[in-house]
Structures are given as structure tokens and as C-alpha cells.
Backbone bond lengths (Angstrom), bond angles and torsions (degrees), N, CA, C in turn:
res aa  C-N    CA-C-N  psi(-1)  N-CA   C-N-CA  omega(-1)  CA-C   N-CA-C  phi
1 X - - - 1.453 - - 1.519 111.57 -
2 X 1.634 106.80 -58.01 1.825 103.16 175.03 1.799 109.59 -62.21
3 X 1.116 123.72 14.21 1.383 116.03 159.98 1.478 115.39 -109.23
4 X 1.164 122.94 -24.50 1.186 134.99 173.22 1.847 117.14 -51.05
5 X 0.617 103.67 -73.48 2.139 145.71 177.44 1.478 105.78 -90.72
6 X 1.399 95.42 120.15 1.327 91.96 166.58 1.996 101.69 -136.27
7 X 1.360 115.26 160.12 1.448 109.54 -174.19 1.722 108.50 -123.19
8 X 1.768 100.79 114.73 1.301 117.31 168.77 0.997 130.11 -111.76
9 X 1.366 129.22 155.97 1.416 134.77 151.22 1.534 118.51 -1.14
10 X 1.272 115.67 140.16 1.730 112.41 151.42 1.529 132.47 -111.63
11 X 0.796 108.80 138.60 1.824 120.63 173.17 1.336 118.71 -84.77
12 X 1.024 126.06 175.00 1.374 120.99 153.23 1.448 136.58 -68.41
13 X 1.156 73.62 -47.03 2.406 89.23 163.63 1.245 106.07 -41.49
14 X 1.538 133.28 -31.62 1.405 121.05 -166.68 1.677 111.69 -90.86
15 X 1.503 82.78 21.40 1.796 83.62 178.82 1.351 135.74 -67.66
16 X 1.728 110.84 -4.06 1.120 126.81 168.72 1.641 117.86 -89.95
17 X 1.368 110.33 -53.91 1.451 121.62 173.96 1.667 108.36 -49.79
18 X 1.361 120.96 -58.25 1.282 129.93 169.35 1.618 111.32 -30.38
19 X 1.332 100.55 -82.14 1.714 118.23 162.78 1.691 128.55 -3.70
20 X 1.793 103.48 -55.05 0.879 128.89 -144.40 1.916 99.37 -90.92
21 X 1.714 82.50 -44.00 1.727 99.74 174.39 1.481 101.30 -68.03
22 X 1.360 127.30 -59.82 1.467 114.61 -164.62 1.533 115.20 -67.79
23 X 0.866 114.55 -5.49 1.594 112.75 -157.20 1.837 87.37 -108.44
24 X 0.761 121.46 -56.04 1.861 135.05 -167.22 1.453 88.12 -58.08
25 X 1.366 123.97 -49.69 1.797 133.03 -168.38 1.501 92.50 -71.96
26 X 0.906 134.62 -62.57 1.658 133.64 175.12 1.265 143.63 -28.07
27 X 1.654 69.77 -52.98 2.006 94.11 169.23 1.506 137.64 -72.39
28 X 1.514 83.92 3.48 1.707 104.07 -170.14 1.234 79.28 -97.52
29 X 1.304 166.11 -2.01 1.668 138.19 -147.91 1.679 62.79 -132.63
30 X 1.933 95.82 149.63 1.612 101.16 -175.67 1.679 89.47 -101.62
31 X 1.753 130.33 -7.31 1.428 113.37 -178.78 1.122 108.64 -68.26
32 X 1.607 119.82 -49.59 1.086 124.51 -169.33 1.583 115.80 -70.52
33 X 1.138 121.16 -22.39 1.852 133.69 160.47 1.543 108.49 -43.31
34 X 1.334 98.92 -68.38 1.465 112.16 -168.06 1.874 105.61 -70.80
35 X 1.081 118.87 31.12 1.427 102.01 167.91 1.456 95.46 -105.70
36 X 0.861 148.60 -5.62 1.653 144.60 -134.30 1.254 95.43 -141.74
37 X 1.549 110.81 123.48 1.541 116.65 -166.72 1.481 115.24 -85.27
38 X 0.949 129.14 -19.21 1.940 128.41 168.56 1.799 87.16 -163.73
39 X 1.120 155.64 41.76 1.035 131.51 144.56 1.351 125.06 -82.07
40 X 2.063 111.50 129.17 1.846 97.12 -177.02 1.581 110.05 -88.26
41 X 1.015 106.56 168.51 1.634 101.17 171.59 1.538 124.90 -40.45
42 X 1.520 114.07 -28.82 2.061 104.02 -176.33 1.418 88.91 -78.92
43 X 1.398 131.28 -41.43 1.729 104.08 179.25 1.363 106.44 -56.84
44 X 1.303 144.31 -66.99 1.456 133.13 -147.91 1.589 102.34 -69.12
45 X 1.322 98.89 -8.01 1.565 96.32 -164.69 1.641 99.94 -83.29
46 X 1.081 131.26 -42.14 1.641 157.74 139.22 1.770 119.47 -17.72
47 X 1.279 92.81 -55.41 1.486 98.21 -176.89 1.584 114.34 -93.91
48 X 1.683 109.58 -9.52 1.393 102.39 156.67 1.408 121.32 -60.92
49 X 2.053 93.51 -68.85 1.581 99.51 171.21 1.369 128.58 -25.61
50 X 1.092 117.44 -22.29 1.537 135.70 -164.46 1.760 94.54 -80.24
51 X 1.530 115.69 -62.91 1.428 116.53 -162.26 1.624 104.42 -82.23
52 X 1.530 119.68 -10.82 1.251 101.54 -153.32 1.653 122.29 -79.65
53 X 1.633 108.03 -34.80 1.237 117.59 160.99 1.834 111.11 -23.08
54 X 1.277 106.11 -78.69 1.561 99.45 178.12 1.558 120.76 -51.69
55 X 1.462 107.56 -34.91 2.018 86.99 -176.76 1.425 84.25 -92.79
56 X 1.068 154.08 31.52 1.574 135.97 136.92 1.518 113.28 -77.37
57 X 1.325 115.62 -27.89 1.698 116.50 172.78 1.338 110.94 -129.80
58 X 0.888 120.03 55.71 1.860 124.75 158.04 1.149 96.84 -131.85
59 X 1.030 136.02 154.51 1.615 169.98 -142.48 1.453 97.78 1.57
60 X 1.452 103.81 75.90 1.367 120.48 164.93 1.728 112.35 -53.04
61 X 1.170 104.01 -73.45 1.695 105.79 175.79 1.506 126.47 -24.95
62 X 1.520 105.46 -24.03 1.751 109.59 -161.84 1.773 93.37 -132.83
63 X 1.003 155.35 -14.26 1.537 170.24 -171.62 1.455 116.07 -89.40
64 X 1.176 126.97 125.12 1.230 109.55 177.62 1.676 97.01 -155.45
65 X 1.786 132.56 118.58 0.798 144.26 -164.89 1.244 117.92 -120.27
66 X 1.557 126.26 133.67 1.394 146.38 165.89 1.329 124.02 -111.55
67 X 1.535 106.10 148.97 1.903 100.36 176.29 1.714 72.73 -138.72
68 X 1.761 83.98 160.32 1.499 105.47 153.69 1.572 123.50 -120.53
69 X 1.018 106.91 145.11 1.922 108.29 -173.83 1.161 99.11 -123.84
70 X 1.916 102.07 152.18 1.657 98.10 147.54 1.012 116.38 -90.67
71 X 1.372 105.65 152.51 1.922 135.90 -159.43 2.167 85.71 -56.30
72 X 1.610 103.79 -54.84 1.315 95.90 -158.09 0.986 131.30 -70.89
73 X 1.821 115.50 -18.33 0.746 120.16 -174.50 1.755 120.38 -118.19
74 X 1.402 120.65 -23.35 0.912 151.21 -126.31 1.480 144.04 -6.83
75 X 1.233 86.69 77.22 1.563 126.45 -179.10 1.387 107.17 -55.17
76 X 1.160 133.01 157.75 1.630 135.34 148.56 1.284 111.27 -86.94
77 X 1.168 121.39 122.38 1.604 128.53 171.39 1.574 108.07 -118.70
78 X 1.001 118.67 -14.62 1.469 106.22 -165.73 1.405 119.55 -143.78
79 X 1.239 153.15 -179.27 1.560 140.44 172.67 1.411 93.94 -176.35
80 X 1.713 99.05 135.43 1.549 112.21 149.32 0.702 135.35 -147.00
81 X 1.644 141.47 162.45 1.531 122.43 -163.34 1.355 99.19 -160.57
82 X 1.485 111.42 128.87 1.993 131.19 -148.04 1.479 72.58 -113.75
83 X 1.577 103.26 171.40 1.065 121.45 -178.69 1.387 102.95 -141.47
84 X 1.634 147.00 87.25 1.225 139.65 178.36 1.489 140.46 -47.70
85 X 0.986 117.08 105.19 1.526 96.32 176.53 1.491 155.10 -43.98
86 X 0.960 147.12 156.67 1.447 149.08 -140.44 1.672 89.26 -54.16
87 X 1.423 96.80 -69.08 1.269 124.73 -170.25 2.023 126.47 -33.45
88 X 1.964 92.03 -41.27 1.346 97.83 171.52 1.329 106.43 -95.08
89 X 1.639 117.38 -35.35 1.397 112.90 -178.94 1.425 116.21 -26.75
90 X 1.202 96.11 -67.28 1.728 108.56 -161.84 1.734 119.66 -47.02
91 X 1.526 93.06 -24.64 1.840 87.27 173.63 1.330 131.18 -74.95
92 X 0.931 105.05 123.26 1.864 123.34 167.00 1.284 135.34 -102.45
93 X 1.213 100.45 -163.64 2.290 99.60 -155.64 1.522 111.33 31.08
94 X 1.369 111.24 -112.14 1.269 103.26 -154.25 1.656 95.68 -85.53
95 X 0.633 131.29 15.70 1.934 124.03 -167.20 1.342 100.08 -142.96
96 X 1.512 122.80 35.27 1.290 120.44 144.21 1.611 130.93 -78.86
97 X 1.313 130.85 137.77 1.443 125.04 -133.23 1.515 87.53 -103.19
98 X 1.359 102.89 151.81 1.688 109.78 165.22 2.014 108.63 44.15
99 X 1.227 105.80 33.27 1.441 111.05 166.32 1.644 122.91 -28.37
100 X 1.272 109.48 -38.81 1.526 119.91 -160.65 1.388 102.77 -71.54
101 X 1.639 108.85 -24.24 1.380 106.60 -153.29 1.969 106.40 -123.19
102 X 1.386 89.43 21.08 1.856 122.63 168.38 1.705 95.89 -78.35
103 X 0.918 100.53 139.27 1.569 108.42 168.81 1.757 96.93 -90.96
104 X 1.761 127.93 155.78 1.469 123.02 173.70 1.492 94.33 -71.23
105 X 1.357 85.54 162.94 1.555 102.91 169.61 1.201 112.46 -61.79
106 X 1.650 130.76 150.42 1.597 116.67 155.27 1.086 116.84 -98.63
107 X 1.932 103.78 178.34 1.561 100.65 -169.44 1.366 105.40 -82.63
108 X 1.748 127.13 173.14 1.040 115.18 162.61 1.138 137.49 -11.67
109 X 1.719 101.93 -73.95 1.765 126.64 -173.17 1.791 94.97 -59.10
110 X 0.970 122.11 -52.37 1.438 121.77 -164.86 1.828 91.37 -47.76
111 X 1.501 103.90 -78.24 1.636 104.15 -166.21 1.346 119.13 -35.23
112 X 1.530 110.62 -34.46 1.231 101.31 -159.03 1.711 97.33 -85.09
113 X 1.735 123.11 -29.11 1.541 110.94 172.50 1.267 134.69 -70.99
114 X 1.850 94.75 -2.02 1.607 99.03 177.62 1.697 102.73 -95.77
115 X 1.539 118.46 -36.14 1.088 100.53 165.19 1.345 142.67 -53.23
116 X 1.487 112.41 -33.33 1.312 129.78 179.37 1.878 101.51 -61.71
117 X 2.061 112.46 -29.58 1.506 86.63 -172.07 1.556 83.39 -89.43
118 X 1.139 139.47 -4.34 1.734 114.84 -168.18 1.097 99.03 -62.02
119 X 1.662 149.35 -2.26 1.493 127.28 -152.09 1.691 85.37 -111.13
120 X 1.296 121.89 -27.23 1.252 110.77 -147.58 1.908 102.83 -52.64
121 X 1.851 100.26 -174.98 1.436 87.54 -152.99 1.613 107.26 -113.92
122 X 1.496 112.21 142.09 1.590 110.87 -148.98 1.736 91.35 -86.86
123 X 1.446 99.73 147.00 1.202 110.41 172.33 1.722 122.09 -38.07
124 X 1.001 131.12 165.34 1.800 128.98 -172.10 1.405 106.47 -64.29
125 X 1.121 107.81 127.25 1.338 91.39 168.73 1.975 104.05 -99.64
126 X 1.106 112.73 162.37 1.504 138.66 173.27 1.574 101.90 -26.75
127 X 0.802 102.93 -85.45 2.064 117.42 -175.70 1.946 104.77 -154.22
128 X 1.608 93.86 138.77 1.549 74.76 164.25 1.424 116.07 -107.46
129 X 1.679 107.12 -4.29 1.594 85.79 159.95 1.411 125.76 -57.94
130 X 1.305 117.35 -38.01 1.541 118.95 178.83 1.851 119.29 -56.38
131 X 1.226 106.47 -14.37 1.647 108.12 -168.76 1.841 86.40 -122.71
132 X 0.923 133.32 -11.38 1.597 131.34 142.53 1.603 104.91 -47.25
133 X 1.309 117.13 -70.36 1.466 145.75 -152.10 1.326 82.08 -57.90
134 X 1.484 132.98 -75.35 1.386 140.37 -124.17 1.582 101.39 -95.35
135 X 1.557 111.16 -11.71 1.472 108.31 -163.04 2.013 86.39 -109.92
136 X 0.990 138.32 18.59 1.148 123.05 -164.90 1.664 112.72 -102.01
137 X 1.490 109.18 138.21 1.168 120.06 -136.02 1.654 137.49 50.89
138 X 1.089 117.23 37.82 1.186 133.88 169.14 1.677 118.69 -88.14
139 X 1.512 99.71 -55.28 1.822 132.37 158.60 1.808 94.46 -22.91
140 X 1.385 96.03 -88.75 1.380 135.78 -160.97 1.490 92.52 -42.00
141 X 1.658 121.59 -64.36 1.414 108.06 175.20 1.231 148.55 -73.45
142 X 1.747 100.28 -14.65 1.801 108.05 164.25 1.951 109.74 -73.59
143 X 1.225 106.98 -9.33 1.129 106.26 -169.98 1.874 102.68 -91.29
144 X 1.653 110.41 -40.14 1.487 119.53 145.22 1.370 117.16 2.09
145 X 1.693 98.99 -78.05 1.432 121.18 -137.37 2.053 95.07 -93.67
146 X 1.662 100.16 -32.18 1.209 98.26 -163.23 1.423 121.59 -68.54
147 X 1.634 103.39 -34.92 1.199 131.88 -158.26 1.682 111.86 -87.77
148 X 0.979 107.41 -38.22 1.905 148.81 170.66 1.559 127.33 -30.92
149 X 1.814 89.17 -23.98 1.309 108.47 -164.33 1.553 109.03 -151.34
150 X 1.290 95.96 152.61 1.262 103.23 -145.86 1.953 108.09 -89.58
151 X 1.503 86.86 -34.56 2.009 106.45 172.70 1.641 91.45 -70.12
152 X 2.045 107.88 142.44 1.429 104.32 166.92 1.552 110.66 -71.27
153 X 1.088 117.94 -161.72 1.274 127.89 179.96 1.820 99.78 -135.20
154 X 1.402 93.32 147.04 1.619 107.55 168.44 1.315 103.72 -88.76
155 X 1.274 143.61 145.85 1.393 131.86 -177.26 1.522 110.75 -136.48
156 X 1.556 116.27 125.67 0.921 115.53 -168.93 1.452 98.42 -92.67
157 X 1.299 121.16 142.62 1.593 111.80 -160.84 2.338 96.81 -124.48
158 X 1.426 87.17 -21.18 1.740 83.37 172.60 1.796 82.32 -174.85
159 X 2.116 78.19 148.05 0.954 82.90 166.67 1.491 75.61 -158.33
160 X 1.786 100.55 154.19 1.948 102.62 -162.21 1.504 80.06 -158.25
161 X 1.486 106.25 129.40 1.834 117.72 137.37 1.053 121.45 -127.65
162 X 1.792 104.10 144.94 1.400 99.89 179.59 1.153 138.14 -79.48
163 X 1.461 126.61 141.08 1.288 137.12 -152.99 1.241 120.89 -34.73
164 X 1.610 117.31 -43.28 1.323 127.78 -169.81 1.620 96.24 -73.63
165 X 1.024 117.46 -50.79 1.400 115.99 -179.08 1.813 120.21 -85.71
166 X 0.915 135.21 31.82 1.432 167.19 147.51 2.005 106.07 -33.60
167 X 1.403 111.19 125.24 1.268 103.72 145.64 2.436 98.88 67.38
168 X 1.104 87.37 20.28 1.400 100.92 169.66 1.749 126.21 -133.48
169 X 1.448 104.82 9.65 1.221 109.95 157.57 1.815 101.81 117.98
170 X 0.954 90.44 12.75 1.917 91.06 -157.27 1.503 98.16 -71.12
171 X 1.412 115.49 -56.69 1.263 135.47 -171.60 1.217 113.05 -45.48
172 X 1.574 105.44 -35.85 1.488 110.15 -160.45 1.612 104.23 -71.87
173 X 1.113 99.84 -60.40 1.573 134.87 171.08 1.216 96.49 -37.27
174 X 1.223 138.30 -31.57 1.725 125.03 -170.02 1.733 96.46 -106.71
175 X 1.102 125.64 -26.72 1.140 123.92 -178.00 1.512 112.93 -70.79
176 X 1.584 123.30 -49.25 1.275 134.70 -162.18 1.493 100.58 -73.78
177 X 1.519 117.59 -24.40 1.627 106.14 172.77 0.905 117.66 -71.66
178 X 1.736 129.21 -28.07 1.350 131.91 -177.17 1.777 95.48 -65.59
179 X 1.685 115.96 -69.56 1.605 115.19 -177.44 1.208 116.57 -30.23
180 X 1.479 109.02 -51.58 1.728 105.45 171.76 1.437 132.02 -20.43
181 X 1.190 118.01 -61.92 1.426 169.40 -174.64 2.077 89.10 -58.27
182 X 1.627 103.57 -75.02 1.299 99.30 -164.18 1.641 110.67 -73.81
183 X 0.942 94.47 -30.35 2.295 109.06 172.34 1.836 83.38 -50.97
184 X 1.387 126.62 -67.93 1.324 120.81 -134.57 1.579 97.22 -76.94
185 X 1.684 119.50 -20.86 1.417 102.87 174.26 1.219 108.83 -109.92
186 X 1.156 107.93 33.88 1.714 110.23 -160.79 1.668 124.56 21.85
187 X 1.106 100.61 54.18 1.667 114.83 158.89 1.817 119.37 -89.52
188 X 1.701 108.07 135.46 1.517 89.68 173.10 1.401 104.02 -75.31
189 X 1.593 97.92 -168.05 1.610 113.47 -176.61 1.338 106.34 -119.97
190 X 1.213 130.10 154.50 1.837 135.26 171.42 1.054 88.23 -135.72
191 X 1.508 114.69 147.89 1.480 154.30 149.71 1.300 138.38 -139.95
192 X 1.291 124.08 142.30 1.751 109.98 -168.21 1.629 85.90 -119.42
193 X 1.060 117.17 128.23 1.242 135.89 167.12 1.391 120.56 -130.94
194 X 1.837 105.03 159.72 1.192 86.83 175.88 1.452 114.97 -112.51
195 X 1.214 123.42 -174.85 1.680 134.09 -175.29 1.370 103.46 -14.31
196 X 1.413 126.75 -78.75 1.535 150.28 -150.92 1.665 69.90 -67.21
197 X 1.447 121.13 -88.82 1.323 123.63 -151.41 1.740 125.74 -51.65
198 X 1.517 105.61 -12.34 1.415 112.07 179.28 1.783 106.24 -91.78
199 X 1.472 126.83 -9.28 1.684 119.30 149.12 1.311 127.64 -57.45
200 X 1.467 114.62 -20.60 1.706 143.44 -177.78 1.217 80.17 -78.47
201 X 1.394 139.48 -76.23 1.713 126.25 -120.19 1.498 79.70 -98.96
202 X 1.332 128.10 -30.79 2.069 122.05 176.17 1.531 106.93 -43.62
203 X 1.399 103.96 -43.84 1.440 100.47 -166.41 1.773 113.13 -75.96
204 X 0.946 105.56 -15.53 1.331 85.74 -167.84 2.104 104.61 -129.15
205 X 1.552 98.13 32.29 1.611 120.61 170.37 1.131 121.43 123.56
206 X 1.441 135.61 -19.54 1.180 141.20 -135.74 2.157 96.79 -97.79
207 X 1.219 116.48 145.17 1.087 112.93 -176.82 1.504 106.17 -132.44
208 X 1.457 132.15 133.97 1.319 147.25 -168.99 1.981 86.32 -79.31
209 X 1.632 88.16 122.38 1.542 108.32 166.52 1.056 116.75 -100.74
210 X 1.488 123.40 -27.58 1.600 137.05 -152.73 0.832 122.06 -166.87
211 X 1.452 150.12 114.21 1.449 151.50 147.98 1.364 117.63 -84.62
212 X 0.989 122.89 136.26 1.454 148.13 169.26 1.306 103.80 -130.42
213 X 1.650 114.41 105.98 1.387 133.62 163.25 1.858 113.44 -115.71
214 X 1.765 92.94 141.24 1.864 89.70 -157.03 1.570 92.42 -130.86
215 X 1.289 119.82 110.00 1.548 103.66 166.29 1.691 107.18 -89.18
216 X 1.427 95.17 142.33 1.508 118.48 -165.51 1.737 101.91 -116.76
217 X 1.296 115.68 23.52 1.225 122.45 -164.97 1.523 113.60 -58.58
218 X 1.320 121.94 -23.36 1.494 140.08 178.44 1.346 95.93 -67.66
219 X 1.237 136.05 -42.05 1.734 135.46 -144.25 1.506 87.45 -105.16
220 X 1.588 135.17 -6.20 1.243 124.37 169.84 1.824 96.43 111.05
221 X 1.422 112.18 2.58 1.639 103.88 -166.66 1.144 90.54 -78.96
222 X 1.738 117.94 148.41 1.302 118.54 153.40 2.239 124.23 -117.70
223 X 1.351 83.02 148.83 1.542 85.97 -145.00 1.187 130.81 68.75
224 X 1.451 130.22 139.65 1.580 160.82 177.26 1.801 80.45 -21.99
225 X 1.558 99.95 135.03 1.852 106.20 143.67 1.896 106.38 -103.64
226 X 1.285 92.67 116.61 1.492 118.92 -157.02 1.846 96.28 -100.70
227 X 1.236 115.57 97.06 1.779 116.85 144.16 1.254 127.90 -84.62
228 X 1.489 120.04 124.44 1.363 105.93 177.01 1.985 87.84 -109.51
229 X 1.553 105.64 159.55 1.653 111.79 -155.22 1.954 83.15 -124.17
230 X 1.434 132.72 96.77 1.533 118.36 -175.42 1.696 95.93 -127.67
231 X 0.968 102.29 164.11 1.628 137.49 -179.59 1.131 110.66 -132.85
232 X 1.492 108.11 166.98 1.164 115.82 -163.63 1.603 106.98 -161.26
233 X 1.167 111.50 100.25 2.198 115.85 -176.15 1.267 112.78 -75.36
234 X 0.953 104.91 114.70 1.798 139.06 149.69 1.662 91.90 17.87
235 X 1.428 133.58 121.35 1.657 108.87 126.18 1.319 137.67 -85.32
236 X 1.024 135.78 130.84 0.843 130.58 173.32 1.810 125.84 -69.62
237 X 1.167 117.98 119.57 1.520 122.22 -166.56 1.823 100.61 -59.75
238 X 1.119 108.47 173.77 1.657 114.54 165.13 1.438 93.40 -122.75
């Protein structure tokens, strides 16, 4: 498998490959389907590509992004994106943290054409009372967990593989570079995942703090929209 896959840096160029993984991985979960009122997957897949350039280079200081490829081909299979804390954010020149996994700065003209596509306008979504409805107390408990404690947290803010490539190690591999990172400054980790995705974050430390399950059965949802809220403590190396 570690010859297969290997996990690099992202650019902006990979705004399609990226795209392609998060959106295809997405579309398999029917909560996240059903928010979106007639959009098929090549639009969302489109109108990501569209925004991603800019959240790959805006808030450089606090952002920190991974893809995984295959070696043979080099495909995008995988994407993740940590979110640093106050604490490491803030360092610069030579004592900026996890450098490798900084996207470069862009040029002027670049920022300002990626900003101009971040605004463009996202396909319909379903209702937002219903994604009001379904997300409530969710807020309230990342804010719980975040605020609660006194160590920052590393925050894993996405992490997506694509379907075809699923359940072959990818995940792991993108996850353990981020832990690396929080083991080495001893920061915990937060993640909101869901059901399927919180057996992923068990295995490799992460512990369920909180569930928030919401039936949305009025809005047409079927079955509970299920958050599980987990962390994950520091090891300390020997």
C-alpha cells in the first residue's frame, strides 16, 4: 500500500482532481445528497473546482492541505485539510509549522481571480430551514468541546476519498500526517464525522465526545442526521 499512494502537497492546479475526489466521496452519503435541490454531481463537481483555488490559498497562516495520488499514475484519490491553531498559526520565517503542507503564496492577479471565483453562486440548495433544522445543536457542541479546554486543538476540517479508491489505506495515510504534526506539538485533534466515518478516526485515536442525532423526517430526511464530535490526545513520542 505505502508504495502504491503516496501523500503530497497541494497547488492550486489540483483544483480539479481535488474537486472530483470530494464531491464523488460526498455523493455517496444520501444526507449530504439530499441538501441540494436538482444539482447532479458534474455541477457540484464544477462549482467546487471553481472555489477551490482560493480556499487552497487564503488563510495561509492557519490552512494546511494534503492530497494523495497514485504513485503510477498520479491520480488524486484523496484530500485533506487541518486547520492550525492560534498558537502554531501565528509562527513565521523559519518556525512556521508543517511548511510542506502550506500551499505558496499567490500572486496578486491570481488572489484576486480566485477570489472573484470564491463568490460565485452555489447551486440551490433543498431548503435552508431544513439544514437549519438538521444542524441544530451541532454549533453549540463544537463550541462545548472547543472552548472547554484549555490545550488548542489541531482541527481536521475535511478529509475525503474517492469512492473507487475507498478502504485501501488512503485515509489512513492522510490522516497520520496530520497526527504527526499534533503528537510532535502535542496538540489534541477534533473532528466531526459521521457514523461510517467515526470507525476511521477510532482506529487511529480519535474518541466520540458527543453525538448529536436529528431526525429531519418532516423535511423528507430519512433516518437520523447523525454527528459524532471526537478528539484525539497527543502521544507523546519516547
Amino acid at each position: 500500500m505505502s508504495n502504491r499512494f503516496s501523500v503530497q502537497p497541494c497547488l492550486p492546479e489540483d483544483a480539479h482532481g481535488i474537486a472530483v475526489t470530494m464531491m464523488s466521496s460526498w455523493w455517496e452519503n444520501w444526507h449530504w445528497r439530499y441538501r441540494w435541490a436538482d444539482a447532479d454531481l458534474e455541477t457540484l463537481i464544477k462549482w467546487c473546482e471553481t472555489k477551490l483555488p482560493w480556499n487552497l490559498s487564503s488563510n495561509r497562516p492557519a490552512k494546511r492541505h494534503q492530497k494523495a495520488i497514485v504513485n503510477e499514475t498520479g491520480e488524486i484519490v484523496g484530500y485533506a485539510r487541518w486547520l492550525l491553531p492560534a498558537s502554531l498559526a501565528e509562527r513565521t520565517g523559519d518556525q512556521v509549522v508543517w511548511k510542506e503542507a502550506q500551499t505558496p503564496k499567490p500572486s496578486v492577479e491570481d488572489a484576486r481571480k480566485w477570489e472573484d471565483q470564491w463568490v460565485v453562486e452555489a447551486p440551490k440548495l433543498r431548503s435552508d430551514e431544513m439544514l437549519a433544522y438538521r444542524a441544530q445543536g451541532c454549533e453549540e457542541a463544537e463550541q462545548r468541546i472547543m472552548e472547554g479546554d484549555q490545550i488548542p486543538f489541531l482541527v481536521l476540517d475535511w478529509m475525503t476519498v474517492h469512492p473507487s479508491w475507498q478502504r485501501q489505506g488512503v485515509a489512513t495515510m492522510l490522516m497520520k500526517s496530520g497526527l504527526e504534526i499534533a503528537d510532535r506539538y502535542q496538540q489534541k485533534a477534533f473532528v466531526i464525522g459521521t457514523s461510517e466515518g467515526a470507525k476511521l478516526y477510532e482506529r487511529v485515536g480519535f474518541k466520540t465526545v458527543e453525538i448529536i442525532s436529528t431526525d429531519y423526517s418532516e423535511f423528507g430526511g430519512i433516518g437520523p442526521y447523525v454527528n459524532h464530535f471526537m478528539v484525539r490526545e497527543p502521544v507523546l513520542k519516547g
